[in-house]
C-alpha positions as CSV (number, residue, x, y, z in Angstrom):
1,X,-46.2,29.3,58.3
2,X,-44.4,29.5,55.4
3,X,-41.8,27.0,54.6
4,X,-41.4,26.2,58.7
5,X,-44.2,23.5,58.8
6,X,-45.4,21.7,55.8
7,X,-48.7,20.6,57.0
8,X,-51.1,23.5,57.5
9,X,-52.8,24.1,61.0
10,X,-55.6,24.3,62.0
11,X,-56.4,27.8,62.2
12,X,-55.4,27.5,58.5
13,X,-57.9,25.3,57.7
14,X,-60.6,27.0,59.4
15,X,-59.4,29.6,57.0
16,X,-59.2,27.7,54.4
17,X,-63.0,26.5,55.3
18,X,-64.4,29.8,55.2
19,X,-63.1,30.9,51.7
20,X,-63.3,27.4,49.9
21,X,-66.5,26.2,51.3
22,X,-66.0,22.8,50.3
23,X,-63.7,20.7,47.9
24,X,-62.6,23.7,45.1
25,X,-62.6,21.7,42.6
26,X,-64.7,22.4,39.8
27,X,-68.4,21.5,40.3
28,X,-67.8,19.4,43.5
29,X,-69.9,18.9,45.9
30,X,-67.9,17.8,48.8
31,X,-68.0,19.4,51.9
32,X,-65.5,20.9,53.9
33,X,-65.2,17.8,56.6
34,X,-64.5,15.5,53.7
35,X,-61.4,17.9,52.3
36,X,-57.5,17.8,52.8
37,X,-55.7,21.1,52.4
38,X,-53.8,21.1,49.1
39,X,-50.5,23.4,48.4
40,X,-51.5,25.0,44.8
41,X,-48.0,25.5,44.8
42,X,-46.1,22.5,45.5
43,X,-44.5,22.1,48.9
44,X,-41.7,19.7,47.6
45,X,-41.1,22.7,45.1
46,X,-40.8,25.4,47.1
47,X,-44.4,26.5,48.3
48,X,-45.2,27.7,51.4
49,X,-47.8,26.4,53.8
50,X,-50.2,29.8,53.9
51,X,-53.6,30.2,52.9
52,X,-53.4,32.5,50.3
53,X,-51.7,29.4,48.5
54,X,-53.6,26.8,49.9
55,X,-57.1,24.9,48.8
56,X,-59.1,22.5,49.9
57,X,-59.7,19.5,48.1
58,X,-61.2,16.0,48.2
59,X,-59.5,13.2,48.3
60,X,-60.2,12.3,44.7
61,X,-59.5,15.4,43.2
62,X,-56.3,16.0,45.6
63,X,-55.2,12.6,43.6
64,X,-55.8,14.1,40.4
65,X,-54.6,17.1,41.0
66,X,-51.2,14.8,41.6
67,X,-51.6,12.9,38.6
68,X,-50.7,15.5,36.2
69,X,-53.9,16.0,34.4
70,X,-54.8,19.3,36.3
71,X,-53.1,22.1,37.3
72,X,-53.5,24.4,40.2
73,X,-53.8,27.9,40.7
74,X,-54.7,31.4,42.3
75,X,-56.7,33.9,40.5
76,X,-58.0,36.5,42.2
77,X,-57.5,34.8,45.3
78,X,-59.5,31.7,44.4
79,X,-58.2,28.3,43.6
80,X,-57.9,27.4,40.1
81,X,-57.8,24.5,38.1
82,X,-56.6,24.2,34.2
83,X,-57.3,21.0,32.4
84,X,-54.2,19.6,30.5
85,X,-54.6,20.1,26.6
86,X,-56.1,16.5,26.4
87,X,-59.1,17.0,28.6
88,X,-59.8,20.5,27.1
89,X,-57.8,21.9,24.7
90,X,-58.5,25.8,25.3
91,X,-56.9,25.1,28.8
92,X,-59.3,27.2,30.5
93,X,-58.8,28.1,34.2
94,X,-62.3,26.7,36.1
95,X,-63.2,27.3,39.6
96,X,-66.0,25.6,42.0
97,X,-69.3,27.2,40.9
98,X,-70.9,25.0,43.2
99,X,-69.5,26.3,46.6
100,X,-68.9,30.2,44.5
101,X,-70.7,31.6,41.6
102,X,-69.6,33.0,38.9
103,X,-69.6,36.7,39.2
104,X,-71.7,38.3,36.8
105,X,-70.6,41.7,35.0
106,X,-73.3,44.5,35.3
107,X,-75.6,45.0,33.3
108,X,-75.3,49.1,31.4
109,X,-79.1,50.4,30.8
């Protein structure tokens, strides 16, 4: 949809069910009925409404995501999130390993 519509749809969000799985947040549970789609890129800032930008989130976590203390963001198609240098000082990107485990390297014999 792009910039035409700034709520996403709701063959979006069907999407946006299937990759996410649930709130993609780090470690929460929440399922996908109880999830809002976020923008990881924010609309008022230029982001488009598509999926390939888009998470879902629980309402909780999609009002700390506002607050400032987390940031948003895709790697590898998945939806990000990097605590601010006061909740973890490494800043290191986390994803939901609830809903999506980690992938594991391979193992050389």
């Amino acid at each position: 949809m792009g910039r035409t519509h700034r709520f996403y749809s709701a063959a979006q969000r069907k999407l946006l069910a299937a990759r996410d799985k649930g709130c993609s947040f780090p470690d929460c549970t929440a399922t996908i009925y109880q999830c809002e789609a976020h923008h990881v890129h924010s609309w008022q800032d230029g982001g488009e409404t598509d999926v390939a930008t888009g998470a879902l989130l629980c309402q909780v976590h999609h009002t700390l995501i506002h607050t400032g203390s987390w940031t948003a963001s895709m790697i590898g198609g998945v939806p990000n999130y990097t605590p601010s240098y006061r909740i973890d000082p490494t800043r290191t990107p986390r994803h939901n390993s609830y809903h999506h485990a980690t992938p594991r390297t391979p193992k050389t014999l």
